[in-house]
C-alpha positions as CSV (number, residue, x, y, z in Angstrom):
1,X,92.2,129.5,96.4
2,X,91.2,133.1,96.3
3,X,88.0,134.3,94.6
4,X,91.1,135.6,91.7
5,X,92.3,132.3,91.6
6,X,89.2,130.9,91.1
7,X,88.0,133.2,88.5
8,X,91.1,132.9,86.4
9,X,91.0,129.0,86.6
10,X,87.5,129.0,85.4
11,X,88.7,131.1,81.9
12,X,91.7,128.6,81.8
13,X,89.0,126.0,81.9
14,X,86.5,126.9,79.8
15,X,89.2,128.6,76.8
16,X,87.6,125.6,74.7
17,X,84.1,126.1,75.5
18,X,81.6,126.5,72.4
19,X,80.1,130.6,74.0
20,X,83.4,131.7,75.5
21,X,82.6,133.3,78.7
22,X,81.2,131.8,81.7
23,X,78.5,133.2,83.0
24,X,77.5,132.6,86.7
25,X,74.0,130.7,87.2
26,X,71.5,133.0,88.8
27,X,70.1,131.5,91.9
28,X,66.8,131.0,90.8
29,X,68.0,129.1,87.7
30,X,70.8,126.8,89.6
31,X,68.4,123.6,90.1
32,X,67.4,123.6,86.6
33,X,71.0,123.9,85.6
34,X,72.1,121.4,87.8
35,X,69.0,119.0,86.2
36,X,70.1,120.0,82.8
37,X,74.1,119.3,83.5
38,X,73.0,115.5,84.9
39,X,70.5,115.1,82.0
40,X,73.1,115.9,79.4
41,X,76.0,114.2,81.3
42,X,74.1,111.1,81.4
43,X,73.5,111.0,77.9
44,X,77.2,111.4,77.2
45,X,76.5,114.6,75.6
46,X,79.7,116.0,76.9
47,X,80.0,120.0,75.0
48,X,76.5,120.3,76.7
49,X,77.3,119.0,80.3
50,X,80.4,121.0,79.9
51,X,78.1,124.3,79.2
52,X,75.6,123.4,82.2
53,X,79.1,121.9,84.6
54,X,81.1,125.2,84.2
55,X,77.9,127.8,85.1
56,X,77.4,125.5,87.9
57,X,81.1,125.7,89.5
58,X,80.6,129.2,89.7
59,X,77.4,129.4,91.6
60,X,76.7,130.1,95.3
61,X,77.1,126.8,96.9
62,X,78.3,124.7,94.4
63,X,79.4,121.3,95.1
64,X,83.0,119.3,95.0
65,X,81.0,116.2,92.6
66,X,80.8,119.5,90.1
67,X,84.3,119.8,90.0
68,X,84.4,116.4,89.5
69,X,82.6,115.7,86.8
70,X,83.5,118.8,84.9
71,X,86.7,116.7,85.4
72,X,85.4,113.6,84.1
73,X,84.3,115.4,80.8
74,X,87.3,117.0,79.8
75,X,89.2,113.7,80.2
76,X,86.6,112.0,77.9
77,X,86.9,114.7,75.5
78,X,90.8,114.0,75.6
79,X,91.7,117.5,77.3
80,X,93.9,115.7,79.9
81,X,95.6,119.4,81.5
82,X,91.8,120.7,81.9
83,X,91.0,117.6,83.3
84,X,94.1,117.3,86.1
85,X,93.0,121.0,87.4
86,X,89.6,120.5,87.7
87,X,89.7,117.0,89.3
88,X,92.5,119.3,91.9
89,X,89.7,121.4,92.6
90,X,87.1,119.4,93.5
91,X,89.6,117.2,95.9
92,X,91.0,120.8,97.0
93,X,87.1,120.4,98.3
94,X,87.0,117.0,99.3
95,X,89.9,115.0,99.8
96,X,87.6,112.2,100.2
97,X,86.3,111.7,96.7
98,X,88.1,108.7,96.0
99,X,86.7,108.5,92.8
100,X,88.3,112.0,92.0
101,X,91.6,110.1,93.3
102,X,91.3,107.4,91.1
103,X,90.8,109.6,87.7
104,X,93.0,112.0,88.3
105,X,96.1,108.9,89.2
106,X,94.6,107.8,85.8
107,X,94.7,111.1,84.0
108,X,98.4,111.4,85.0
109,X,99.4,108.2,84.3
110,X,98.3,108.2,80.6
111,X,100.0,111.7,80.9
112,X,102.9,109.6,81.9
113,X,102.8,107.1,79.3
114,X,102.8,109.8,76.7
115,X,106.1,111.5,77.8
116,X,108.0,108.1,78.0
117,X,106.7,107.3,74.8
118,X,108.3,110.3,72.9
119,X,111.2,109.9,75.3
120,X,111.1,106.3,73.2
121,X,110.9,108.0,69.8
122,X,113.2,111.0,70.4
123,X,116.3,109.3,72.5
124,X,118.6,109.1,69.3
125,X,121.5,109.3,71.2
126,X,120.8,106.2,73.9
127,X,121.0,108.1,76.9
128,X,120.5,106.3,80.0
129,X,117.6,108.3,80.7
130,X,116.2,106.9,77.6
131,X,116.7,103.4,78.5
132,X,115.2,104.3,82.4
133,X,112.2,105.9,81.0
134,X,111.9,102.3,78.7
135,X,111.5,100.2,82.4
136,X,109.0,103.3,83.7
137,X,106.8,102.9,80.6
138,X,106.7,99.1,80.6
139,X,105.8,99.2,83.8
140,X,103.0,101.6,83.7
141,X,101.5,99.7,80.6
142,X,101.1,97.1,82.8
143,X,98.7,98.9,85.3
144,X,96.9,100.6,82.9
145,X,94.0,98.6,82.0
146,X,93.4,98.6,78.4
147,X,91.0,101.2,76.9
148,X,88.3,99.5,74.3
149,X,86.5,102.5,73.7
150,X,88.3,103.8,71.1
């Protein structure tokens, strides 16, 4: 990805943040923002992470796990298409982040489930699609492991 590309991900990505713009972590402050981001991350405190996550994406030398939890945060705060590029990204980085592999299979697969479930609701006509995408869903509901946290 060009330094464009990258740019114009990072205003995709951070169109919901609370200040707008991101603006890039002077080198002198990265550490700090880096302690700050895994300090607030850790404490489940996800709009500040987020703040502290996307400054530190954009800094000389930043890392893949960045990515990756910056991915991790906007699937917790239910921002699944935020959460699908930015996982991408980090595995664009390191293919070997399994972890990244795993949430991002998730991600899509509760993307998944939500598609076949309004194929469900909106198949008035009984299409053979709709009756296909009936089998798809059952069988992804089985995989998925049930989610207690809400």
């Amino acid at each position: 990805m060009n330094k464009t590309g990258i740019m114009m991900l990072m205003m995709l990505l951070t169109g919901c943040a609370t200040n707008g713009a991101v603006k890039q972590v002077p080198v002198a402050n990265w550490q700090q923002a880096e302690s700050m981001a895994i300090t607030a991350y850790a404490s489940s405190n996800w709009l500040e992470s987020e703040k502290y996550y996307t400054q530190l994406v954009t800094s000389p030398g930043h890392k893949p796990g960045y990515w990756y939890r910056l991915g991790n945060i906007y699937a917790f705060t239910n921002r699944p298409d935020a959460a699908v590029v930015a996982y991408r990204e980090a595995l664009r980085q390191d293919p070997e982040l399994a972890e990244a592999w795993f949430n991002l299979g998730m991600v899509q697969l509760k993307q998944a489930t939500y598609s076949f479930g309004q194929l469900q609701l909106h198949n008035s006509k009984g299409m053979e699609t709709g009756e296909q995408g009936k089998k798809i869903l059952q069988g992804i509901l089985e995989l998925m492991p049930l989610d207690t946290s809400e």
